[in-house]
N, C-alpha and C positions, 0 to 999 in steps of 0.2 A: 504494500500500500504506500501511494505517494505521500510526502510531506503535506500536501494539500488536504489529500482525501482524508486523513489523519484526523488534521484540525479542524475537517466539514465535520467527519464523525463525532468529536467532541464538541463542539457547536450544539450540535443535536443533542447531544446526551447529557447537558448541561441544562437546555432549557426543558427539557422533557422532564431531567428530576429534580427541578422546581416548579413546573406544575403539580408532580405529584406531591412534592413539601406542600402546595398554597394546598392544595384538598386534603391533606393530614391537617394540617396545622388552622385550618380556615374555617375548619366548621364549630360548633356548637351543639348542644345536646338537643336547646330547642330549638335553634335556627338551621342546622343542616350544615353541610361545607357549602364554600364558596366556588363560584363557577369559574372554570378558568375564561379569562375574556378573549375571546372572539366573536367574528362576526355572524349573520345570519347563513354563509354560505359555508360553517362549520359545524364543529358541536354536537348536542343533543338535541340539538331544536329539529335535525333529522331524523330521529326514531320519531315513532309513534307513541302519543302519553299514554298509551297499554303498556307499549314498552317499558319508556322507562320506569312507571310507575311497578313493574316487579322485580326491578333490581334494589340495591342499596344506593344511595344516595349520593354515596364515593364514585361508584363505579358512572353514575351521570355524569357527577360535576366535574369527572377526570377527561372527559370524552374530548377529542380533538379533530377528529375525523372529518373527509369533507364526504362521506356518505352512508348507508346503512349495508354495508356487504349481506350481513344475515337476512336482508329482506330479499337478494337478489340470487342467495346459493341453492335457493331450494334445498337444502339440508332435510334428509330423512333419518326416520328413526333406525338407529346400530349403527349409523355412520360416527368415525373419525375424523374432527377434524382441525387443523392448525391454524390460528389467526399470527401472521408477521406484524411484530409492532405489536402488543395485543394492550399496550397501555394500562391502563386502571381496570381492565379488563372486562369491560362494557360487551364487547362480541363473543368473549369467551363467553361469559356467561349465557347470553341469548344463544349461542349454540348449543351451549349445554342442555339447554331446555329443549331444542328443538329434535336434536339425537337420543334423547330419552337415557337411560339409565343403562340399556344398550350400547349405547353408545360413548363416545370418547371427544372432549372438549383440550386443545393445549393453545397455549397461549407463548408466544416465545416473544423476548424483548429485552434488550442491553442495559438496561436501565434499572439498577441497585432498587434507588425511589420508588419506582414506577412498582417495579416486580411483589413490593412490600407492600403496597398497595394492593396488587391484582390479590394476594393473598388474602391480605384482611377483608375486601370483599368476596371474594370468592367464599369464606369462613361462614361473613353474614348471609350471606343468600342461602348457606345448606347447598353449595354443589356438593358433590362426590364423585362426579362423572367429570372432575375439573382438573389438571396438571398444570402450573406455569415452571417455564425453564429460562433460563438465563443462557443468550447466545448473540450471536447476529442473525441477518434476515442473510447474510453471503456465505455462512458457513452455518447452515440449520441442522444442529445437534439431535436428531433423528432418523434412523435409517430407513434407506430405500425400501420403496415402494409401500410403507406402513400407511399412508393419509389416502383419506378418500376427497376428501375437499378442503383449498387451501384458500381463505381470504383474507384478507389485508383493509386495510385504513388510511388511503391517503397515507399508507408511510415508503412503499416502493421508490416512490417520488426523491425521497430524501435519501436512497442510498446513492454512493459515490461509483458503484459499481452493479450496474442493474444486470449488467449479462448473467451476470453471477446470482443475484435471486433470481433470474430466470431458473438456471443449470437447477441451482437448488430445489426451486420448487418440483419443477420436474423430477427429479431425483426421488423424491421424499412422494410423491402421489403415486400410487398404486397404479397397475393401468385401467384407462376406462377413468382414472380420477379427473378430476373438475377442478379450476378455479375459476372465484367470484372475488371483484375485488373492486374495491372503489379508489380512484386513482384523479390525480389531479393530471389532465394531458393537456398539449400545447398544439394549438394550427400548426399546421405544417408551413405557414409563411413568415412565422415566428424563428427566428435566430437564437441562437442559445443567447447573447447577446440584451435583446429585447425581451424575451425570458426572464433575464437576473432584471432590468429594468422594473419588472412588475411582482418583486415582493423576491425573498430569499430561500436559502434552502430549509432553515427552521418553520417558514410561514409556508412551506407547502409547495411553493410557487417557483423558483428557480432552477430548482434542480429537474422540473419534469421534460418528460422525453414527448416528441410531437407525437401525432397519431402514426403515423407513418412508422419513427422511432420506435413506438411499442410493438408494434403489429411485426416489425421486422425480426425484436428482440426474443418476442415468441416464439415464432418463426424458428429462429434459429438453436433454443432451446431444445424447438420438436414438439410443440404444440401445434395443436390443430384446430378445425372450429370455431376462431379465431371472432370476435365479436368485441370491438370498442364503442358504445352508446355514450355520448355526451346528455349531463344532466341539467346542471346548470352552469351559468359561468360564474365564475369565480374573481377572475379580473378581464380586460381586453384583451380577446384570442386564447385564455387562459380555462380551460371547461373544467369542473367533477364529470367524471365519466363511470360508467361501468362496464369491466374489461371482465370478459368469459373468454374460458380455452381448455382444453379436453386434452388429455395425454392420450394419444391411440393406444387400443388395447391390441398386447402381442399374443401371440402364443406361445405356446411351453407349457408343463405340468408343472404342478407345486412344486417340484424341487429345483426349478430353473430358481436363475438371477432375478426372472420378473416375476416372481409370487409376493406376494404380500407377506409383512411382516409379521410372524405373532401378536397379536397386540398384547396379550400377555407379559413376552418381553421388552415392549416397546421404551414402557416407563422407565426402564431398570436400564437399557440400553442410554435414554435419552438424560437421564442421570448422570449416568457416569460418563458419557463424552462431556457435556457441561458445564460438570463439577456444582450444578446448581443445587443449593441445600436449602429452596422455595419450600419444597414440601417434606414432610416427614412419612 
């Protein structure tokens, strides 16, 4: 990693775990935590008040995102599955609910703050079907082929190396697996350039790749199915979008390279690569 990419990554991991400080440290017993400030085109104010009215209070006022990925994975019940960036862990949890007891919610994310957080919410809600691990979105501490569905948060955007959570995600999806992901993209007549002009890598907005850029980036991971819908805009030329893509399913028996991973083993394997001591 360059010198650059370095200090983007600390950039990020700096202001991500003072948001989670402001929603430790910001709430009250009768008043709630405080919201992190953003605007209309991030946040919570994209779930639905069903939503978030069944989580903990933490897990809203953590939320940063510029969309609802869980509304758009169609996640069914026994599925697995990984949220990149998973924050205060707002998606985890909605996933969790949505794969039943069957099923397997992880939340993966670099951030000390952050990760203590997903915890303590995670704790209030009564998941059980819930894992958070401590990792990158470019080196995801899970082995191949174990995930049925992988969404993300408006955080792709922010890494310095997107080829690489492409490789990744692919990697970690079982075949036949899916991702749903809400992503901040850029017109393809925008310059990286004009890009940095309308906001930074922390605010969402600098670092994203144009439509074109993501489409190729799949692409060349080995995704297929390939679907980028722009939601709203965010800034000029600047969309939320929702990006879908499907790993083709190969063939081989169980005991090929492309079977699925015990999920059994999964936790215990995604452990010890990590060294994350989130959960007991």
């Amino acid at each position: 990693m360059t010198e650059q990419s370095t200090d983007l990554r600390e950039t990020v991991r700096r202001r991500y775990a003072a948001a989670a400080v402001q929603v430790t440290e910001g709430g009250t017993a009768c008043c709630g935590p405080a919201a992190i400030e953003v605007d209309e085109n991030f946040g919570s104010t994209l779930y639905a008040a069903e939503e978030r009215d069944q989580l903990p209070a933490e897990a809203v006022a953590a939320s940063l995102g510029c969309g609802n990925p869980t509304a758009v994975a169609e996640l069914h019940e026994g599925e697995r599955v990984l949220d990149l960036g998973s924050g205060g862990g707002i998606d985890v949890l909605l996933s969790a609910r949505r794969v039943g007891p069957t099923g397997k919610a992880y939340g993966l994310d670099m951030t000390e703050e952050m990760l203590a957080l997903a915890v303590a919410n995670q704790k209030k809600a009564g998941a059980t079907n819930v894992e958070f691990l401590k990792g990158t979105i470019e080196a995801i501490p899970l082995p191949a082929n174990s995930i049925d569905v992988v969404i993300s948060n408006c955080v792709i955007n922010l890494s310095t190396d997107k080829s690489a959570v492409f490789a990744e995600t692919f990697r970690v999806l079982a075949p036949g697996g899916r991702i749903g992901v809400s992503d901040v993209v850029a017109d393809d007549t925008l310059t990286p350039e004009q890009r940095a002009e309308r906001g930074d890598f922390v605010g969402c907005i600098a670092g994203a790749l144009s439509f074109t850029e993501y489409r190729a980036g799949l692409e060349a991971a080995g995704f297929t199915g390939i679907e980028i819908t722009p939601t709203h805009s965010v800034a000029d030329g600047m969309h939320s979008a929702i990006v879908r893509a499907t790993k083709p399913t190969t063939g081989g028996d169980s005991t090929s390279e492309n079977a699925a991973a015990d999920p059994a083993t999964t936790v215990a394997d995604a452990k010890s690569a990590s060294g994350c001591g989130c959960n007991n």
